[in-house]
One Martini backbone bead per residue (centre of mass of N, CA, C, O) as a GRO file, in nm:
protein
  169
    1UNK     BB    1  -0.086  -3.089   0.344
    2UNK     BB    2  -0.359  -3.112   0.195
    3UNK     BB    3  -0.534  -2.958   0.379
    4UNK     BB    4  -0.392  -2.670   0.383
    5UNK     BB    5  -0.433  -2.602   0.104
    6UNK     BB    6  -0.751  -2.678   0.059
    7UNK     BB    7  -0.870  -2.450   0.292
    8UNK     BB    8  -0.705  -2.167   0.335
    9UNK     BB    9  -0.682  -2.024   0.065
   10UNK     BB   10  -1.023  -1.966   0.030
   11UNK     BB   11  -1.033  -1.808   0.202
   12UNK     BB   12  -0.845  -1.567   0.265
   13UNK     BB   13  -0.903  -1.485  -0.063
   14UNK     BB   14  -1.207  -1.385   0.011
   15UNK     BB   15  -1.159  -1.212   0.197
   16UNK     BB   16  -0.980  -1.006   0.081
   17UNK     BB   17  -1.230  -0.966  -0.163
   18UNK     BB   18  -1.439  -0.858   0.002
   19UNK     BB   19  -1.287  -0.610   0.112
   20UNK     BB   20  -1.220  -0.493  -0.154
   21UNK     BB   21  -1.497  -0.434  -0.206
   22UNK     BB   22  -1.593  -0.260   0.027
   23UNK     BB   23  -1.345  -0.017  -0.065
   24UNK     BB   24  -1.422   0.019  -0.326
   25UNK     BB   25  -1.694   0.154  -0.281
   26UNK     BB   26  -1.631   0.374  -0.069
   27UNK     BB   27  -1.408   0.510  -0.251
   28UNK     BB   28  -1.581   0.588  -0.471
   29UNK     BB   29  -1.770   0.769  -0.322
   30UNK     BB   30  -1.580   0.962  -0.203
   31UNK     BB   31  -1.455   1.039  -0.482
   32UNK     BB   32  -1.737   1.162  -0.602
   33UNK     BB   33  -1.845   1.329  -0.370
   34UNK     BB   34  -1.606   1.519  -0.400
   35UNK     BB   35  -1.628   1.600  -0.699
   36UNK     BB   36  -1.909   1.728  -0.660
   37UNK     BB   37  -1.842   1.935  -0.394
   38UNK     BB   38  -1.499   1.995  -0.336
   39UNK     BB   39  -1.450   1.812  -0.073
   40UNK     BB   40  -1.125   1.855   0.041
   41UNK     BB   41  -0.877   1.860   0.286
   42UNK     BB   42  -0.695   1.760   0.054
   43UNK     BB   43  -0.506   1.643  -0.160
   44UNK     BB   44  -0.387   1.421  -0.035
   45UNK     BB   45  -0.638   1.254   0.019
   46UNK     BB   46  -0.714   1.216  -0.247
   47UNK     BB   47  -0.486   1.040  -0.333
   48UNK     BB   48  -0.535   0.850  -0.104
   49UNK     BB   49  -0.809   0.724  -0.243
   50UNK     BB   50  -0.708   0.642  -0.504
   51UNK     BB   51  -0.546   0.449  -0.411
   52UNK     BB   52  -0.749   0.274  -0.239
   53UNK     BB   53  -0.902   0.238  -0.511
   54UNK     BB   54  -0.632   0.059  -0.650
   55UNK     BB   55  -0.615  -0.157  -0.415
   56UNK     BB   56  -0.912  -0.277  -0.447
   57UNK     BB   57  -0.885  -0.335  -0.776
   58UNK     BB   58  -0.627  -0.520  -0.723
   59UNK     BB   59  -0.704  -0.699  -0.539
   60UNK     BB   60  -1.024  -0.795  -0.663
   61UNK     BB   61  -0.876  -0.901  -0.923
   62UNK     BB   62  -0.660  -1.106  -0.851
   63UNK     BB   63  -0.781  -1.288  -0.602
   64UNK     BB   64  -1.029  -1.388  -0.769
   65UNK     BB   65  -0.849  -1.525  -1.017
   66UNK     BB   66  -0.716  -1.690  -0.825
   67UNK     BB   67  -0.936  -1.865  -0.685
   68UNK     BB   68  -1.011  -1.976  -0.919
   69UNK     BB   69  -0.805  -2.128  -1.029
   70UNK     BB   70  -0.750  -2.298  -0.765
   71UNK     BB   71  -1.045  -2.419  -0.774
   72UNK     BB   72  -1.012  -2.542  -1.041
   73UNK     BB   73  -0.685  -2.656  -1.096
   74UNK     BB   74  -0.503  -2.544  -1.249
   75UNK     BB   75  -0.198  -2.454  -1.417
   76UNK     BB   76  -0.105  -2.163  -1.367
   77UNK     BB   77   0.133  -1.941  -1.324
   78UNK     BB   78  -0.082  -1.758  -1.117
   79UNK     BB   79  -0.128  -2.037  -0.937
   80UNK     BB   80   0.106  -2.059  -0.770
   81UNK     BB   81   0.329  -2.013  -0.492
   82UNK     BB   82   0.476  -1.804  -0.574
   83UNK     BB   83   0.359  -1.598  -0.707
   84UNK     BB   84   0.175  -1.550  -0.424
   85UNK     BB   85   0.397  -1.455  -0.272
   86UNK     BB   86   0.450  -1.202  -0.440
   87UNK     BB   87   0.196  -1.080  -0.469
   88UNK     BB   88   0.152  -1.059  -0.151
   89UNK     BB   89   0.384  -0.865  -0.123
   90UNK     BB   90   0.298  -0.623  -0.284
   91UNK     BB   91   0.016  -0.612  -0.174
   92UNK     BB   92   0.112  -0.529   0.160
   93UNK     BB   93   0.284  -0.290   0.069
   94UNK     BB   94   0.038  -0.092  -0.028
   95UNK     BB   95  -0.108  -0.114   0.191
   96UNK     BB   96   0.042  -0.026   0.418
   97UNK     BB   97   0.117   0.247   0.313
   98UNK     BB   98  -0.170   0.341   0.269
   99UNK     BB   99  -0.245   0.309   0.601
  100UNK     BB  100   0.008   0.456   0.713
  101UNK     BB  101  -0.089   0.720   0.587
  102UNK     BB  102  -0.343   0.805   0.649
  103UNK     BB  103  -0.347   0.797   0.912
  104UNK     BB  104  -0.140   1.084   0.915
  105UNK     BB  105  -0.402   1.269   0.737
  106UNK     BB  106  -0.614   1.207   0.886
  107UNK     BB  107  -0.894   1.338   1.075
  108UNK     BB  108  -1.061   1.343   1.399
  109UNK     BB  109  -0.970   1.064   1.488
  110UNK     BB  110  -1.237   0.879   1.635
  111UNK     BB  111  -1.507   1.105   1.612
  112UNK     BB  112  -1.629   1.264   1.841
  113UNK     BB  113  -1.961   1.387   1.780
  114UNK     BB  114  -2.061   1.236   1.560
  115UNK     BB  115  -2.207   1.091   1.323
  116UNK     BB  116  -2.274   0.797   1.215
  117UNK     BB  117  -2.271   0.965   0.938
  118UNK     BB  118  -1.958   1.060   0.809
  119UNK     BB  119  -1.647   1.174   0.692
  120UNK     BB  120  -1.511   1.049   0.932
  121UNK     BB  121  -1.613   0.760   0.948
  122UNK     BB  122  -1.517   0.715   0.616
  123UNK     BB  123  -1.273   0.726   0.690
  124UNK     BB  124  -1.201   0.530   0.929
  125UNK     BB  125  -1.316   0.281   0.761
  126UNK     BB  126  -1.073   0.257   0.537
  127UNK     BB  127  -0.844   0.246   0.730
  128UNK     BB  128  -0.951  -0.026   0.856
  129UNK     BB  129  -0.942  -0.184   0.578
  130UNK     BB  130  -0.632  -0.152   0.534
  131UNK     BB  131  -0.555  -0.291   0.761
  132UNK     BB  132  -0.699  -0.538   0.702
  133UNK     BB  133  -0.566  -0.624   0.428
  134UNK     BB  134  -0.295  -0.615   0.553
  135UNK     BB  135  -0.341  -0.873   0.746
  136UNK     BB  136  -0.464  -1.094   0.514
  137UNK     BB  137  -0.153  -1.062   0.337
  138UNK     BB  138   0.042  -1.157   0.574
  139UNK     BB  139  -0.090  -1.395   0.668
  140UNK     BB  140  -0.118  -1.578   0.390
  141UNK     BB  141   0.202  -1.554   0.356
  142UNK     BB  142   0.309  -1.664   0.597
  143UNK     BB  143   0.111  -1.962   0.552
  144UNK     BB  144   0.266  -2.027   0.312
  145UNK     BB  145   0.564  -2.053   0.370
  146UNK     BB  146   0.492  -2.264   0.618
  147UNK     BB  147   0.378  -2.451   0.435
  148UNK     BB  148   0.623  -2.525   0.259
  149UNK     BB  149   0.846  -2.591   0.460
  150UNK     BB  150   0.682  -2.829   0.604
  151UNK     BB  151   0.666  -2.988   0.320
  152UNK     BB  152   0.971  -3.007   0.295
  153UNK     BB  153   1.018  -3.123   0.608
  154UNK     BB  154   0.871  -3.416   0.513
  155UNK     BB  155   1.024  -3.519   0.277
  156UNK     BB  156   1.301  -3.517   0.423
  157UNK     BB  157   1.178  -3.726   0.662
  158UNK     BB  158   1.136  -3.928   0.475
  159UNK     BB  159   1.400  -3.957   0.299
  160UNK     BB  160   1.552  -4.048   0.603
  161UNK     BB  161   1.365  -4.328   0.651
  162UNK     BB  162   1.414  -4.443   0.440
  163UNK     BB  163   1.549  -4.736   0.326
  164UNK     BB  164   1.761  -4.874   0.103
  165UNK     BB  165   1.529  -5.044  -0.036
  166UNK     BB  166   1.357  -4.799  -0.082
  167UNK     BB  167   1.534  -4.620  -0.257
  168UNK     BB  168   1.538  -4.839  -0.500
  169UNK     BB  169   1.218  -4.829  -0.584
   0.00000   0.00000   0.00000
């Protein structure tokens, strides 16, 4: 039980944290180069960069903090398994919104005979870190909740092994 906890999730949410600084990064940078030159494909487009700089400062701010008390030990309301799969629920949800319209609204297909530095492949890099931050928000969540149930499912096959003289001390 505490093997699990004590390893898998400053794993899973530095993963995150990571991601998201990267998404940040990138997304900064289009939404930067876009207002300087006013090439936007589209204005939709143009909201869905800033969503997805919006969900990796979210990722970002939260993921870093949470990780942090986390390893410190704090017993803070928002370092809980609860606050952290609330947390993790919402931020999935963000995400996967945001890559599964990017999905829909990109141009370019997979760049076939682009530059290697190009937008068409600076965009779907953008898609494809929301995907990953999509699917690291999932695993997370869904390990947490699986870690809590085994935890529960060990409680009670313990105290339904002890016998009637163990459960009186």
């Amino acid at each position: 039980m505490a093997f699990l906890e004590a390893h898998y999730h400053p794993f899973l949410f530095a993963m995150m944290t990571l991601s998201a600084m990267a998404e940040l990064g990138l997304t900064s940078f289009l939404i930067s180069a876009g207002n300087e030159n006013g090439t936007w494909p589209s204005p939709r487009y143009h909201a869905l960069l800033i969503m997805f700089c919006f969900n990796a400062a979210w990722t970002t701010l939260f993921s870093t903090t949470y990780m942090l008390w986390y390893v410190d030990g704090a017993s803070h309301f928002l370092a809980n398994v609860a606050s952290s799969v609330i947390w993790l629920l919402v931020t999935s949800i963000l995400w996967g919104t945001a890559a599964g319209i990017m999905h829909n609204t990109r141009t370019g297909a997979s760049c076939p005979r682009r530059a290697t530095i190009s937008r068409c492949r600076q965009s779907l890099t953008v898609e494809a870190l929301g995907w990953t931050e999509f699917g690291l928000c999932v695993l997370t969540m869904v390990a947490t909740c699986l870690w809590v149930n085994s935890s529960r499912w060990r409680r009670r096959t313990i105290s339904e092994t002890a016998s009637d003289s163990q459960r009186l001390v």
